[in-house]
N, C-alpha and C positions, 0 to 999 in steps of 0.2 A: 751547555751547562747554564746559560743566563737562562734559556726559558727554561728550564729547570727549577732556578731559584725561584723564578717571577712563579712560578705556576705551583708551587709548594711552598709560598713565604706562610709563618702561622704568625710571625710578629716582626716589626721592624721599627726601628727607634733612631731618632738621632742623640748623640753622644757627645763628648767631645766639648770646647768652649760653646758651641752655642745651650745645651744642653746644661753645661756650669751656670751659664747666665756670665762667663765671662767673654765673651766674642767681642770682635772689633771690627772694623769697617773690612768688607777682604778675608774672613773666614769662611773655611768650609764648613760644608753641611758631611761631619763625617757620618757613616749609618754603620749602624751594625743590628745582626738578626737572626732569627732563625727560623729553618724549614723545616719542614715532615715530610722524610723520604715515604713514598708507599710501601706498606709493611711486605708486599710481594719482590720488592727488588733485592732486599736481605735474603730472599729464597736460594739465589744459585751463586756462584763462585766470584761474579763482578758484582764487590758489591757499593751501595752509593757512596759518595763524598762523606768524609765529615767535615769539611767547612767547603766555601769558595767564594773566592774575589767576584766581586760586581756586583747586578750590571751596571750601576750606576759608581762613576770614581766617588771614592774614600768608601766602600761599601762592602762589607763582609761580613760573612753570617755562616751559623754552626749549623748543622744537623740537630736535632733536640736531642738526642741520646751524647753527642759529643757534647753540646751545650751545657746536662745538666751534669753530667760528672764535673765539669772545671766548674759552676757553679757550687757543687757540693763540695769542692776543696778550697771554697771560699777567695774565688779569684777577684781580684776586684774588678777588671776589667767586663768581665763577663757579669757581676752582680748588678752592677752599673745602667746594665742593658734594663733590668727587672725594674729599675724604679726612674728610667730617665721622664721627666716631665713630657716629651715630646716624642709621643707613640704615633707611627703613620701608618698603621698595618696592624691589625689583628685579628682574626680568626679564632672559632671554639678554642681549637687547641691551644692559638696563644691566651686565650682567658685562661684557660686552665692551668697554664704555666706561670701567670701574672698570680693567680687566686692561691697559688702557692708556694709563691714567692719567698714567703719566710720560713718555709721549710728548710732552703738551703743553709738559711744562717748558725753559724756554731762561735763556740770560742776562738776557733781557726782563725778566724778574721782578723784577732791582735795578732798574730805571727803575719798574717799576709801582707795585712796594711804596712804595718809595722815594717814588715821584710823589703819591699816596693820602696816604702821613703827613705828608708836608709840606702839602699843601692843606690835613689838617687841622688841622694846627700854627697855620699862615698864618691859617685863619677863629679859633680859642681865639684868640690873640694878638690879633687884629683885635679881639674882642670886647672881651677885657681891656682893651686902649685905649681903646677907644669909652666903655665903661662902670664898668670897675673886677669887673665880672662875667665867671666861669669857668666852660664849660660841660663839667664835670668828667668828663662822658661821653664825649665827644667827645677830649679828651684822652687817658681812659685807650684810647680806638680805636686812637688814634693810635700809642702805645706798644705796641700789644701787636701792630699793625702793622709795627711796626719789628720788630719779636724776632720774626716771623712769616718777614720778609724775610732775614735775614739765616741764619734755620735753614732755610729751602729752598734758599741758595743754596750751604750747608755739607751737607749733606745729599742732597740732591734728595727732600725730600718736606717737605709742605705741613703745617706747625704750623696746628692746628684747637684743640686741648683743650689749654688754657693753666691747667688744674686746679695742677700744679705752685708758679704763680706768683698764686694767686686771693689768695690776701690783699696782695701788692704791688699789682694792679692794681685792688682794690677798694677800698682805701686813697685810691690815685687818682680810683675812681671818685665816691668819699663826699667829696671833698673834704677826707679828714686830710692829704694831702701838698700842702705848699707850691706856688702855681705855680712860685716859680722854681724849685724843685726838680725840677718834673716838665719842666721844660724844659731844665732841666742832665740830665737823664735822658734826655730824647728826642735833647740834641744829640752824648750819649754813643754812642746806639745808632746814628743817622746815620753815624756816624764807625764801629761797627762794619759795619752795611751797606757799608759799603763797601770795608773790608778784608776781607766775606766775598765778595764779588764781583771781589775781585779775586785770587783763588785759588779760586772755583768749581769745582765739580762738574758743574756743569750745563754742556751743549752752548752753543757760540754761537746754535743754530735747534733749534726743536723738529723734532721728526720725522715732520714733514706726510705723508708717503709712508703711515707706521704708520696713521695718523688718516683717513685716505683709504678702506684698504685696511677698517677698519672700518666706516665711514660704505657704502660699496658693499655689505658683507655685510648690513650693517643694513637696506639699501634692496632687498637680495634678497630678505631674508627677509619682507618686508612688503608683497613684490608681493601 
């Protein structure tokens, strides 16, 4: 299965703090990507992977049929991949997936973003209860989730490199800012999510038709 992925990668990116432009001495190079099975192995009963670990650690990657459905239900994780600054792989078909990139974007993305920062709101908080303990990482995710959300839905493109804002949010991460501060912070940005969603840029539906029409070329070309 590694030479599998190696021999059918169409794009690979790294993600992750180095990707935010928040990385520190001792971070990993997390990767994620995706491949293009040969349209002949969907022919009979075994059919390929839709994701797999490796070959390289912190490394996982979709099939592009898997890839582009959580892409079109506005995942962040997975949108993330479309616009990270630091592409080390790609291929026709990954141009083809990058050049239509904004297809996937919908309204969906205030519910997703939105939905991600509060879980992780919900677990810090839970923790701070339970314990009196702040799992300051997790926090600053949280936030930089929210300001992620809210300039895709001002914009229509996907905040990746948060270079800009690396000392606010690594503040947060270090534990120098207060929790309740980083909570009067998070329910600031909530409240902007939400005023940018509701004067969007973005379609109510992405553009499943676009995303089609590529997924079929991609399967031509791989017969």
């Amino acid at each position: 299965m590694i030479e599998f992925v190696q021999r059918h990668t169409a794009l690979a990116v790294v993600v992750g703090s180095r990707a935010f432009g928040l990385h520190r001495p001792g971070s990993d190079h997390a990767r994620r990507g995706v491949f293009v099975a040969p349209t002949r192995a969907f022919w009979t009963l075994g059919k390929p992977p839709t994701h797999l670990d490796g070959p390289a650690e912190e490394q996982f990657s979709w099939e592009i049929e898997r890839f582009c459905t959580l892409a079109l239900q506005a995942n962040p994780t997975v949108l993330e991949v479309l616009w990270s600054p630091l592409v080390e792989t790609v291929t026709a078909d990954g141009r083809a997936l990058l050049d239509a990139r904004r297809a996937f974007l919908s309204t969906r993305v205030a519910d997703t973003y939105g939905s991600y920062a509060r879980d992780q709101l919900a677990k810090v908080a839970s923790r701070h209860a339970r314990t009196g303990e702040i799992n300051f990482k997790q926090a600053m995710h949280m936030i930089r989730l929210l300001l992620a959300g809210a300039h895709v839905l001002r914009t229509g493109e996907v905040l990746v490199d948060v270079t800009h804002l690396r000392g606010e949010l690594l503040a947060v991460r270090n534990g120098d800012v207060p929790w309740p501060e980083v909570a009067a912070w998070a329910e600031r940005l909530q409240a902007d999510l939400t005023d940018a969603a509701a004067g969007t840029v973005l379609p109510e539906k992405p553009d499943r038709d676009r995303i089609d029409r590529v997924l079929v070329g991609v399967r031509e070309r791989n017969l």
